[in-house]
C-alpha positions as CSV (number, residue, x, y, z in Angstrom):
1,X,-2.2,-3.5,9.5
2,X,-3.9,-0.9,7.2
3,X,-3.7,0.0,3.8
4,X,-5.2,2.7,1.1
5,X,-4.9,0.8,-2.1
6,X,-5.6,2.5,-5.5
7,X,-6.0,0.9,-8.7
8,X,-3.2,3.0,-10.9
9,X,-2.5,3.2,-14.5
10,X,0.7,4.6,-13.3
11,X,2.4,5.8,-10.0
12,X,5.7,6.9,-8.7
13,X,7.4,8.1,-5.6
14,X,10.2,10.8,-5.9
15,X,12.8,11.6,-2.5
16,X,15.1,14.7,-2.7
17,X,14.0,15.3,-6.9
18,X,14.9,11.4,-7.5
19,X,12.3,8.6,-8.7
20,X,12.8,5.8,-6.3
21,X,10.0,3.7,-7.0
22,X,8.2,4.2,-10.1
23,X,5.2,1.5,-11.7
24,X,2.9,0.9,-14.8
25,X,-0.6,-0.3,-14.7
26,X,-1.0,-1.9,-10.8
27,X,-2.0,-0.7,-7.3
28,X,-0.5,1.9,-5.0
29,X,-0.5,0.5,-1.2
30,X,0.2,2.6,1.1
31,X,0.5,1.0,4.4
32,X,0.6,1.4,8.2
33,X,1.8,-1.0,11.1
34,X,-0.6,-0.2,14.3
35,X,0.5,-1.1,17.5
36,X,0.2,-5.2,18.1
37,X,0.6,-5.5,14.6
38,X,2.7,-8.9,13.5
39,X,4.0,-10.7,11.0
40,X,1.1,-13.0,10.4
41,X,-1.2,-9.6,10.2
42,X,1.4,-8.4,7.4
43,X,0.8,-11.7,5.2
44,X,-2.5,-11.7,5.4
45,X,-2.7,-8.6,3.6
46,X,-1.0,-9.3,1.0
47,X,-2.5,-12.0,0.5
48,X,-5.8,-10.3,0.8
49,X,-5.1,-7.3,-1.0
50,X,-3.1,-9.8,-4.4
51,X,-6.4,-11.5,-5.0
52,X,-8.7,-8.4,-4.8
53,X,-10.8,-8.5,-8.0
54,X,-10.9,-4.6,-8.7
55,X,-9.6,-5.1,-12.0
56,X,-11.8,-5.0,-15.5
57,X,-12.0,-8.3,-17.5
58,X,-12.8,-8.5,-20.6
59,X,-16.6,-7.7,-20.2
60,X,-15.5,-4.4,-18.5
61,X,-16.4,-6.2,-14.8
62,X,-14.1,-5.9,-12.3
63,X,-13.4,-9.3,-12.0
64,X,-9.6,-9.8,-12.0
65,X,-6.9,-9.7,-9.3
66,X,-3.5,-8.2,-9.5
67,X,-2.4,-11.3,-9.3
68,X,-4.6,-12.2,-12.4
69,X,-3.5,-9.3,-14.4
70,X,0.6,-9.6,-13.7
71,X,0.5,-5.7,-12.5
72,X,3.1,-4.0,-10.1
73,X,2.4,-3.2,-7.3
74,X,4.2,0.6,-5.7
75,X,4.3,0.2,-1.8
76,X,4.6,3.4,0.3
77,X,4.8,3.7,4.1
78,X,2.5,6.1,5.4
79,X,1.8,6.4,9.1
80,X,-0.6,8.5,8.8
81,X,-3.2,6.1,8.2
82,X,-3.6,5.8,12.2
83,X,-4.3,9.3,12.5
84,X,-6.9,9.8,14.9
85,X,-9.3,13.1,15.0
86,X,-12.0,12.3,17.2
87,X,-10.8,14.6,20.0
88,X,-10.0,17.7,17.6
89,X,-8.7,19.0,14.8
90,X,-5.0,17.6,15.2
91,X,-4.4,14.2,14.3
92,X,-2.9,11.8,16.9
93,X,-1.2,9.0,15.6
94,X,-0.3,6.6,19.0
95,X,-2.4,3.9,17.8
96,X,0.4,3.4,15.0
97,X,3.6,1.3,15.4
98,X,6.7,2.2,16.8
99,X,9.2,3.6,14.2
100,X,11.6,0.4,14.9
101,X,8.6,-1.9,14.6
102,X,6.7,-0.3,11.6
103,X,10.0,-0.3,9.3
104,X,9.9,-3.9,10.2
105,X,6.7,-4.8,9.6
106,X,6.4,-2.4,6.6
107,X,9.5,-4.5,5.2
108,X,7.9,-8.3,6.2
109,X,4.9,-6.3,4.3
110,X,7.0,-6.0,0.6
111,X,8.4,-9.3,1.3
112,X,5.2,-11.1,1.8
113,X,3.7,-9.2,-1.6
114,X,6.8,-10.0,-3.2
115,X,6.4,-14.0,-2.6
116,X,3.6,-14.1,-4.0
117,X,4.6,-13.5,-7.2
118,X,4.1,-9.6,-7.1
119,X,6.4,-7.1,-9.0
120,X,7.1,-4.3,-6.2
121,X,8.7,-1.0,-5.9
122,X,8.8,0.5,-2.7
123,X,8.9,4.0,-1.0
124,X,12.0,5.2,1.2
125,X,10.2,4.5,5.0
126,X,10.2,7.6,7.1
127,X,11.5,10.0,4.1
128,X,9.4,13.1,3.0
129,X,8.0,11.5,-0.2
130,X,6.2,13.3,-3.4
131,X,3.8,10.2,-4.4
132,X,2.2,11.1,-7.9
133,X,-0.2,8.8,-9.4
134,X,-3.5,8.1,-11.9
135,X,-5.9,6.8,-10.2
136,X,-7.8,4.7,-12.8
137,X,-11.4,4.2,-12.2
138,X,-10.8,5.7,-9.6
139,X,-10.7,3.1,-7.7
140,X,-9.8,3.5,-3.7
141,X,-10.3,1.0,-0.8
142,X,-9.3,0.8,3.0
143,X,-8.2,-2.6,4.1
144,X,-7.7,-3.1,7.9
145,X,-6.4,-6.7,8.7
């Protein structure tokens, strides 16, 4: 699986002019099932990304975890993260998962984050989203598991 995390002071996704999903301080995940993904790929990213220390302790260090800090975490499907332009200018995307098989995985995904003790909102999967957030930092990281 892949993510694009970003270390938010606030985030929200809206569908159709209505907030669906809407956090505080916490990280934005957007995420993407590739083809052979699995459930055991799913878990450990969440794992991975709820003890990423990318947020400031005390001594201004980044030094804590989400999991450390009790933030929220906003979880977006976005299959765009496969895109592929290395033959052009137009994006192929057939290294990403199935529609059937990335809502799946996508939903292990905020399950798996949610076990571990994570506050979640989610993202509508396969809806045209408006995602609005403040990146704080900024902060931004690509995760492939």
């Amino acid at each position: 699986m892949r993510a694009l995390i970003q270390r938010v002071t606030d985030a929200r996704v809206v569908v159709d002019g209505e907030t669906i999903g809407e956090i505080g301080p916490g990280l934005l995940i957007l995420v993407c099932a590739m083809q052979g993904d699995t459930a055991t790929q799913s878990a450990k990213l969440a794992a991975k990304i709820s003890k990423l220390r990318i947020f400031t302790d005390d001594a201004g260090k980044m030094n804590m975890s989400l999991a450390d800090t009790g933030g929220s975490a906003l979880i977006v499907s976005q299959f765009t993260l496969a895109g592929d332009t290395s033959r052009g200018n137009r994006p192929g995307f057939s290294t990403a998962a199935r529609p059937e098989e990335g809502r799946a995985l996508y939903e292990q995904f905020i399950d798996d984050v949610a076990a571990l003790g994570i506050t979640t909102q989610t993202g509508s999967f396969g809806a045209d989203m408006k995602v609005s957030l403040t990146n704080d930092g900024p902060v931004t990281l690509w995760l492939d598991v």
